[in-house]
BAZA-210426 format. One record per residue: residue number from 0; x negated, y negated, z negated of N, C-alpha, C, O, CB in turn. Coordinates in steps of 0.1 Angstrom, whole numbers, plus 5000, padded with zeros to 4 digits. Glycine has a CB too. Example, Ala and Ser with C-alpha at 12.3 -4.5 7.8 and 13.67 -1.06 7.14 Angstrom:
(0,(4868,5057,4922),(4877,5045,4922),(4868,5033,4922),(4858,5033,4915),(4887,5045,4910))
(1,(4872,5022,4929),(4863,5011,4929),(4871,5000,4921),(4866,4989,4920),(4859,5006,4943))
***
This chain:
(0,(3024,3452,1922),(3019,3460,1933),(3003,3459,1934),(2996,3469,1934),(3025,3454,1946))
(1,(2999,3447,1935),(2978,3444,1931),(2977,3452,1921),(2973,3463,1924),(2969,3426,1926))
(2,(2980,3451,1908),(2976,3459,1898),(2976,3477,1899),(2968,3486,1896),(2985,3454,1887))
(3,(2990,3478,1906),(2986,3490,1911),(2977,3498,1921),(2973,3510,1921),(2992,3492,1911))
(4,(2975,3490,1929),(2966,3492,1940),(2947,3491,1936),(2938,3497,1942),(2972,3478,1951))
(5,(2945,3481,1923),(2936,3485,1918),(2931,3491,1910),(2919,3494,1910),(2934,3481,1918))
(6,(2945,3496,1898),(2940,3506,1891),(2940,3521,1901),(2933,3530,1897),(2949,3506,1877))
(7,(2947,3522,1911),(2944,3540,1919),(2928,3533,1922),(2918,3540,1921),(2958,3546,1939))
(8,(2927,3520,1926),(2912,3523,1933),(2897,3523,1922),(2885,3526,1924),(2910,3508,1945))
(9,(2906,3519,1909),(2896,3522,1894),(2892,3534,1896),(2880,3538,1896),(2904,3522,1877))
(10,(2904,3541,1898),(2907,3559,1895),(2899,3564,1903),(2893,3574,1899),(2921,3567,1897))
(11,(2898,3560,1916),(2890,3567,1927),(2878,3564,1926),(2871,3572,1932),(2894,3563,1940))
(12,(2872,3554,1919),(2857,3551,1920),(2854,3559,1908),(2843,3565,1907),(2852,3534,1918))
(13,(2863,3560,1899),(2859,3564,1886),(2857,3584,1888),(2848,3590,1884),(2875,3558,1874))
(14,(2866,3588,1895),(2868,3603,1905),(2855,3605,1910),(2847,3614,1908),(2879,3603,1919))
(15,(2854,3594,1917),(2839,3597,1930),(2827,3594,1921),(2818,3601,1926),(2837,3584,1946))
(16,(2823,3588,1910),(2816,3589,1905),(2810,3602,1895),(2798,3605,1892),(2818,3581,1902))
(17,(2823,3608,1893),(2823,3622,1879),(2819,3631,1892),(2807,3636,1891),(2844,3628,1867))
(18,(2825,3635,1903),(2819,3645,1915),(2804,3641,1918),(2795,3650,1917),(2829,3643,1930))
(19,(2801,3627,1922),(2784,3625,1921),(2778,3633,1911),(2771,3643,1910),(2780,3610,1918))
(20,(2783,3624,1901),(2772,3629,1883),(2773,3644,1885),(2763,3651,1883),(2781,3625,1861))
(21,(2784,3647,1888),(2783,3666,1884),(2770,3674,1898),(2762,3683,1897),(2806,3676,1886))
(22,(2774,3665,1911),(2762,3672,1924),(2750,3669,1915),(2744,3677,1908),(2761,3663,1944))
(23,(2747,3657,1915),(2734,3651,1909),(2730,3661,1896),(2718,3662,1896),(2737,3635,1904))
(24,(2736,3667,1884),(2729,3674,1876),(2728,3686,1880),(2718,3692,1877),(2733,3673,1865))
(25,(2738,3692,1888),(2737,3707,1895),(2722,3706,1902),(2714,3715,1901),(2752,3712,1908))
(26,(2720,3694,1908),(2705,3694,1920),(2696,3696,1910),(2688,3706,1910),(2700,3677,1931))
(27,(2698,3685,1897),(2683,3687,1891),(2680,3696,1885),(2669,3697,1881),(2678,3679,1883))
(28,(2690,3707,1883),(2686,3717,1874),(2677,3727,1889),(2670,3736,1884),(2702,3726,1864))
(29,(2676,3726,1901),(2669,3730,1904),(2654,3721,1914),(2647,3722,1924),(2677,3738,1907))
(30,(2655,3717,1906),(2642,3703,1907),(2634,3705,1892),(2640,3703,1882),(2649,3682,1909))
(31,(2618,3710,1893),(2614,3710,1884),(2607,3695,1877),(2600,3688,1886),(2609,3721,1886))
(32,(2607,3690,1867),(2604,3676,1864),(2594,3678,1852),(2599,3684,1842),(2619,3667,1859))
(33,(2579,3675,1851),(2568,3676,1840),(2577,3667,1828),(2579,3673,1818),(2550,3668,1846))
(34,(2580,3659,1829),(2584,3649,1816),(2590,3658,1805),(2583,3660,1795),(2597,3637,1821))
(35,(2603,3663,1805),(2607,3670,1795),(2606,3688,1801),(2615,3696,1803),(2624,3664,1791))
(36,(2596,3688,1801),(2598,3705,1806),(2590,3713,1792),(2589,3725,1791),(2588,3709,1825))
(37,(2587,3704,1783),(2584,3712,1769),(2593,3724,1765),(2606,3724,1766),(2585,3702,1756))
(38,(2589,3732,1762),(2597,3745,1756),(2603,3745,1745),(2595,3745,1735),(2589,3756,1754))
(39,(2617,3745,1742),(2618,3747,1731),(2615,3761,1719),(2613,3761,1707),(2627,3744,1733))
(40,(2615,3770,1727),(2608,3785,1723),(2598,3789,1729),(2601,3793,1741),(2616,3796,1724))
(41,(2585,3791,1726),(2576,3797,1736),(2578,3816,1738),(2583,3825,1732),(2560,3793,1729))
(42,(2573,3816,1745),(2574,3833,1748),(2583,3838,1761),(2593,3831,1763),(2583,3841,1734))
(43,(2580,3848,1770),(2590,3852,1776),(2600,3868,1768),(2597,3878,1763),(2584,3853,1790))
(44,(2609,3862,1773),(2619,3874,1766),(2626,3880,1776),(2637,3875,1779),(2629,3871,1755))
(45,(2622,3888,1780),(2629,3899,1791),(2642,3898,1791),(2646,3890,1800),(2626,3916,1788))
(46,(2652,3903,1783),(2662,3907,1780),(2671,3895,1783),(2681,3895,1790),(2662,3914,1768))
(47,(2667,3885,1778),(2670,3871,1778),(2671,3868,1796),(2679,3862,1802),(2656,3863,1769))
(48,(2661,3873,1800),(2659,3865,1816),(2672,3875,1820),(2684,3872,1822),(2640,3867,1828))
(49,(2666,3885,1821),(2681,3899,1824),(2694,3893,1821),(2701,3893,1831),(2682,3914,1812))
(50,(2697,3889,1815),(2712,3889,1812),(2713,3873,1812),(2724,3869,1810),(2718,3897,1796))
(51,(2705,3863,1814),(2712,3850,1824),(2710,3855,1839),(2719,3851,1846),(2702,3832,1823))
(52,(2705,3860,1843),(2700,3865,1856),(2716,3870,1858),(2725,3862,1862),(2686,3878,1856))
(53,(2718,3883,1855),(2735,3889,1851),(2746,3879,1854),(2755,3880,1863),(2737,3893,1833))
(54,(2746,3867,1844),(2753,3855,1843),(2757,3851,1856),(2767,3853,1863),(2745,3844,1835))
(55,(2743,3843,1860),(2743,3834,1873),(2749,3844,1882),(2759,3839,1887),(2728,3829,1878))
(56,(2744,3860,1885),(2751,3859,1895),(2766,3862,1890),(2772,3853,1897),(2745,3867,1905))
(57,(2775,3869,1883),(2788,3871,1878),(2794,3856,1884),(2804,3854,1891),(2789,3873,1859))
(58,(2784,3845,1875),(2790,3834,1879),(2791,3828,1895),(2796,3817,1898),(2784,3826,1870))
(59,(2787,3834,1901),(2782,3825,1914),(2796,3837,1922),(2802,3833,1933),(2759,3827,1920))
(60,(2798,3850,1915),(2810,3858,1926),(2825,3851,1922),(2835,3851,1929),(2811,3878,1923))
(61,(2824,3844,1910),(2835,3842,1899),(2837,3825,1908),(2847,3817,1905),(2828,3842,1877))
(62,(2828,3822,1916),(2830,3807,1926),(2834,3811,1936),(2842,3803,1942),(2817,3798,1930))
(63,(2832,3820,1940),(2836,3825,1955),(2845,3832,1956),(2849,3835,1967),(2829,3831,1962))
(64,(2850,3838,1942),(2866,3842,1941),(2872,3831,1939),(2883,3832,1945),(2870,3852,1931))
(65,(2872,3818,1932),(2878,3808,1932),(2880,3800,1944),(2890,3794,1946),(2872,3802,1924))
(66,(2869,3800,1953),(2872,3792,1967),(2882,3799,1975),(2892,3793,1978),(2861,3790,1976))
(67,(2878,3811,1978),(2888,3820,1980),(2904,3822,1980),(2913,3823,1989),(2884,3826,1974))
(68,(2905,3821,1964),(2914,3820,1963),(2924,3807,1960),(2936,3808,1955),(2913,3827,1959))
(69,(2917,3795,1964),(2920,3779,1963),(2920,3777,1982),(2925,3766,1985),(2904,3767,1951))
(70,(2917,3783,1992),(2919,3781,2004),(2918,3765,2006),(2911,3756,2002),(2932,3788,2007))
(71,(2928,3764,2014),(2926,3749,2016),(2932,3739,2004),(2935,3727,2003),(2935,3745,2030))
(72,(2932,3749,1998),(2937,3735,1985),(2921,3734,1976),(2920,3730,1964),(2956,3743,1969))
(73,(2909,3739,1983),(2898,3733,1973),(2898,3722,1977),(2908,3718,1983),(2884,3737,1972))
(74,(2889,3713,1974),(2887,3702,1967),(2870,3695,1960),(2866,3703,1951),(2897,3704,1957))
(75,(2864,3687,1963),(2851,3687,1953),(2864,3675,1940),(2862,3677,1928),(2831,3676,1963))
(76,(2873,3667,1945),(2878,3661,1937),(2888,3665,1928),(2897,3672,1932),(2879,3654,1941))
(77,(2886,3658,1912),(2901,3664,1903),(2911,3659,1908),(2921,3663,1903),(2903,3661,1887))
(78,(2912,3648,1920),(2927,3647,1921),(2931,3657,1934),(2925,3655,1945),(2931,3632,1924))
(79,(2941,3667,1931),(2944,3673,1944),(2950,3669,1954),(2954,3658,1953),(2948,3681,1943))
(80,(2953,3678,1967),(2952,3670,1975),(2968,3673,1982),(2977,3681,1980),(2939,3673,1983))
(81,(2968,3665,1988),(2982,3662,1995),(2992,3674,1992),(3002,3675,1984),(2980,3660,2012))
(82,(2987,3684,2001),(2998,3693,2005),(2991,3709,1996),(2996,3720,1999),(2998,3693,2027))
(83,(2984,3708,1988),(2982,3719,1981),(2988,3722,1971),(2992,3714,1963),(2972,3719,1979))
(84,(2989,3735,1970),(2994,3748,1958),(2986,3748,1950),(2974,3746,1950),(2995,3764,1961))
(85,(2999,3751,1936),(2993,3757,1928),(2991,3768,1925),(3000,3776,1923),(2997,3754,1921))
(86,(2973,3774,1925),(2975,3786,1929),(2973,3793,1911),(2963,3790,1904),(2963,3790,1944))
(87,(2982,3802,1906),(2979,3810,1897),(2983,3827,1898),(2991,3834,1893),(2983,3804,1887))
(88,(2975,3827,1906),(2966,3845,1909),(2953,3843,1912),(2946,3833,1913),(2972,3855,1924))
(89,(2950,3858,1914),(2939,3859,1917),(2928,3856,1904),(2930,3862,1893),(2938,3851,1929))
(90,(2918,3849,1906),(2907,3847,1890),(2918,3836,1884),(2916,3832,1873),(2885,3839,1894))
(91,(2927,3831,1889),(2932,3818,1881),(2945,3821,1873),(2951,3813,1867),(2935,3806,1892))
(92,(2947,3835,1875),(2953,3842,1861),(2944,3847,1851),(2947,3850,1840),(2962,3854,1865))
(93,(2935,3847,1855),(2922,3846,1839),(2918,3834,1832),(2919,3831,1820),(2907,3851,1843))
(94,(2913,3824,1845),(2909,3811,1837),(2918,3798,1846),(2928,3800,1853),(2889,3807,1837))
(95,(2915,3788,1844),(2920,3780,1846),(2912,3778,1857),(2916,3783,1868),(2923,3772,1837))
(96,(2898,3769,1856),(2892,3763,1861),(2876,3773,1860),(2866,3771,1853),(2895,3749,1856))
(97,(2882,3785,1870),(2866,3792,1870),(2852,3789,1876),(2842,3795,1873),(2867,3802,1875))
(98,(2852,3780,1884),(2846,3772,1892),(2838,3763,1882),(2826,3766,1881),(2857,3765,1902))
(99,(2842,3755,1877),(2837,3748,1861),(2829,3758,1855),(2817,3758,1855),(2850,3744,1850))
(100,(2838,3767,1850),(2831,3770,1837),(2822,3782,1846),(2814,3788,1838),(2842,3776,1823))
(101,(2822,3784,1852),(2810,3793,1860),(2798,3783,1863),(2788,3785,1857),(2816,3800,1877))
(102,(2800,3773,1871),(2789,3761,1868),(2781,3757,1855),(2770,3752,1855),(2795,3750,1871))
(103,(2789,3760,1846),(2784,3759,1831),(2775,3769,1825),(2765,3766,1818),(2794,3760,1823))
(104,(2781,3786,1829),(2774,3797,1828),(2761,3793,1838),(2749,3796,1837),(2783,3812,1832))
(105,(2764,3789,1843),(2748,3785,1855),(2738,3777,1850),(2726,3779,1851),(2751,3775,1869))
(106,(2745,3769,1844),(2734,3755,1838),(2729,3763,1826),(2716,3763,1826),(2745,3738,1832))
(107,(2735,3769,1815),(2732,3771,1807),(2722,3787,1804),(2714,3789,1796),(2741,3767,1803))
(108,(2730,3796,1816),(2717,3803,1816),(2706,3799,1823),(2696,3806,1822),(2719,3814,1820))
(109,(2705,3789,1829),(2690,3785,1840),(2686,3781,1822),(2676,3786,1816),(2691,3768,1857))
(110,(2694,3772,1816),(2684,3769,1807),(2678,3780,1793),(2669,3777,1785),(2688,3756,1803))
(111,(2686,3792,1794),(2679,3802,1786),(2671,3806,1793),(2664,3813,1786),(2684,3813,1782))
(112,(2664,3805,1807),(2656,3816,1813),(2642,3805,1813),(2631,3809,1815),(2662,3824,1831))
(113,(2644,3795,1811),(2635,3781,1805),(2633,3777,1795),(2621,3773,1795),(2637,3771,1807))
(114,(2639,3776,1785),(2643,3770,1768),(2632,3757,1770),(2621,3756,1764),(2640,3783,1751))
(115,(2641,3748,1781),(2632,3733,1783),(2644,3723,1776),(2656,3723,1776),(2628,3727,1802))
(116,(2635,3716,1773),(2638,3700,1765),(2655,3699,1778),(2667,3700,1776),(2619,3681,1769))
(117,(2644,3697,1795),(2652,3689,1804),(2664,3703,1812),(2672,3702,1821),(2640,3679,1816))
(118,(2662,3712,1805),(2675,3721,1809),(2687,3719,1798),(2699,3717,1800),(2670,3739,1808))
(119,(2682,3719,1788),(2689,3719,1775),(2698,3707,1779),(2710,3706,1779),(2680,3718,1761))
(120,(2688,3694,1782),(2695,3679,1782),(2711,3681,1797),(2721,3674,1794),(2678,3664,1788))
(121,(2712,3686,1805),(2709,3689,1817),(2724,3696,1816),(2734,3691,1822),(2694,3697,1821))
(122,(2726,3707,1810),(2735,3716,1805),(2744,3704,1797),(2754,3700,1802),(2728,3729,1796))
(123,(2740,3699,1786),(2749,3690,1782),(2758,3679,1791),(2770,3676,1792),(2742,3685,1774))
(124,(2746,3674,1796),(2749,3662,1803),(2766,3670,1811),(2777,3665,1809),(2734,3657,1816))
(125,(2763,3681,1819),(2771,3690,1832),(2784,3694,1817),(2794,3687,1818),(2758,3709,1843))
(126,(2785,3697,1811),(2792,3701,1800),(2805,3687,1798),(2817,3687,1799),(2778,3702,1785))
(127,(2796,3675,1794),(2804,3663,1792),(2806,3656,1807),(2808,3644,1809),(2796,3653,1781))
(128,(2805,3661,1812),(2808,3656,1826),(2821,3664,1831),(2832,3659,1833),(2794,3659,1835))
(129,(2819,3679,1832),(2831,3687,1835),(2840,3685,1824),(2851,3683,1829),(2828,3702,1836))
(130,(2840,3684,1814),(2852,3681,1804),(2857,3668,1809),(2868,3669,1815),(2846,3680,1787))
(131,(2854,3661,1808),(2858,3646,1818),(2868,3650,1833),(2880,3649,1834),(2840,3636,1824))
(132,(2859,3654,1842),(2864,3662,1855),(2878,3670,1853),(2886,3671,1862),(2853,3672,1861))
(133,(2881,3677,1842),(2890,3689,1839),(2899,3680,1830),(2910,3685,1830),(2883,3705,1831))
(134,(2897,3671,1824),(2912,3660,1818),(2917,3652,1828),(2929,3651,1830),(2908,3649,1807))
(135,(2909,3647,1833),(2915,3640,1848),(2922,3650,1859),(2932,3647,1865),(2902,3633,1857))
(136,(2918,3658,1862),(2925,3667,1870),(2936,3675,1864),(2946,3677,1869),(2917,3677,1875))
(137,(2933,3678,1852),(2945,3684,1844),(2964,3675,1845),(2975,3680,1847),(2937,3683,1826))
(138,(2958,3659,1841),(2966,3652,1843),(2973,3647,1857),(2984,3641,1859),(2961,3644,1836))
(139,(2961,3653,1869),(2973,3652,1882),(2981,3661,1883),(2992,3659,1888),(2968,3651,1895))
(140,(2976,3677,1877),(2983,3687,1879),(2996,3683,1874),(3005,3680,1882),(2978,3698,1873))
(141,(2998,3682,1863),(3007,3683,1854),(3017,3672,1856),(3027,3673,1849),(3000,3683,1841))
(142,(3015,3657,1867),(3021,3652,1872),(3026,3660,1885),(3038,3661,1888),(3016,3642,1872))
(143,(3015,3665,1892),(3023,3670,1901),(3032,3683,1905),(3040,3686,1914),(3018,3669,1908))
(144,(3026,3689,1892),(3034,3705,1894),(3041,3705,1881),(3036,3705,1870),(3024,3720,1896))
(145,(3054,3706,1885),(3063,3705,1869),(3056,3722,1864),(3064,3724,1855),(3086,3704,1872))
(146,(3050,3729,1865),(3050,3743,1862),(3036,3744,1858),(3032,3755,1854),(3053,3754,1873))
(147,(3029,3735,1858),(3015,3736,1853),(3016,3733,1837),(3006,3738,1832),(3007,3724,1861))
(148,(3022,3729,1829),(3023,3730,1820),(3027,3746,1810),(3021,3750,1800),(3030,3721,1822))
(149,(3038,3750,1819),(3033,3765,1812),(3025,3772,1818),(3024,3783,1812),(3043,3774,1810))
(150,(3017,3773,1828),(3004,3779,1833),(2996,3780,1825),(2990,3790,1820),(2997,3773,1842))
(151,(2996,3762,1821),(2984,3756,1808),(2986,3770,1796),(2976,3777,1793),(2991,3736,1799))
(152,(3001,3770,1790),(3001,3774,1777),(3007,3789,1781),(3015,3794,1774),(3012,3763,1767))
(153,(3002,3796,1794),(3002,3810,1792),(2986,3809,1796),(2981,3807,1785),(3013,3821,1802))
(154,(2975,3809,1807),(2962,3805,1808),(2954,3798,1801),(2951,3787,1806),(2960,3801,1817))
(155,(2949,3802,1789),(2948,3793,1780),(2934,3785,1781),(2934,3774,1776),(2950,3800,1768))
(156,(2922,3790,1788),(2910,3789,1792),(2909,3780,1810),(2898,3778,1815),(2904,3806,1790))
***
């Protein structure tokens, strides 16, 4: 019974930490920092800004169809919550976890419309962070919804 009571409370510190790291790199990508703000390409390229510009926002309606359609079963944490559905409609018959990977289109076009050292670092960091966040959550699903498993293997993304 202790052992179990401390590994859920491992899990929970270990949870609340991956939701920190991920607010914390979402903030700095809009905090500008002199240290690594070297360019990796100099030049501006129109087309380039255009179409992360495009991105961010696709991505930012592709979050608000996700909240939307997660109602009271969102969550900042991968473990879900008590009394929530599995919801697959809406954007979550396209992806799995659009919310993620829309945060990702975010990070990573901010850092095309920059091509900095500390965007580039920044994007990664949010990258290995959500992949962490989306195995852990994956594995409560899949404990808690016997049907998430074929969701998984018809939603493949």
């Amino acid at each position: 019974m202790i052992l179990n009571i401390d590994t859920k409370k491992n899990s929970s510190i270990k949870e609340f930490l991956i939701v920190i790291s991920q607010f914390i790199i979402i903030v700095l990508h809009l905090i500008k920092v002199d240290l690594l703000n070297q360019k990796l390409i100099n030049g501006e390229f129109l087309i380039i800004n255009y179409i992360s510009n495009f991105l961010i926002i696709l991505a930012l309606i592709f979050i608000i169809l996700s909240a939307k359609d997660l109602g009271k079963s969102l969550s900042p944490m991968p473990r879900p919550k008590e009394n929530c559905k599995l919801i697959r409609s809406g954007i979550y018959r396209i992806l799995r976890h659009p919310m993620y990977y829309s945060l990702l289109v975010i990070s990573f076009s901010l850092f095309a419309k920059s091509f900095t050292i500390y965007n580039l670092i920044l994007s990664i960091l949010l990258t290995f962070t959500i992949s962490i966040k989306i195995k852990i959550e994956e594995e409560y699903l899949i404990r808690k919804f016997n049907s998430y498993s074929l969701y998984k293997k018809i939603v493949k993304i």
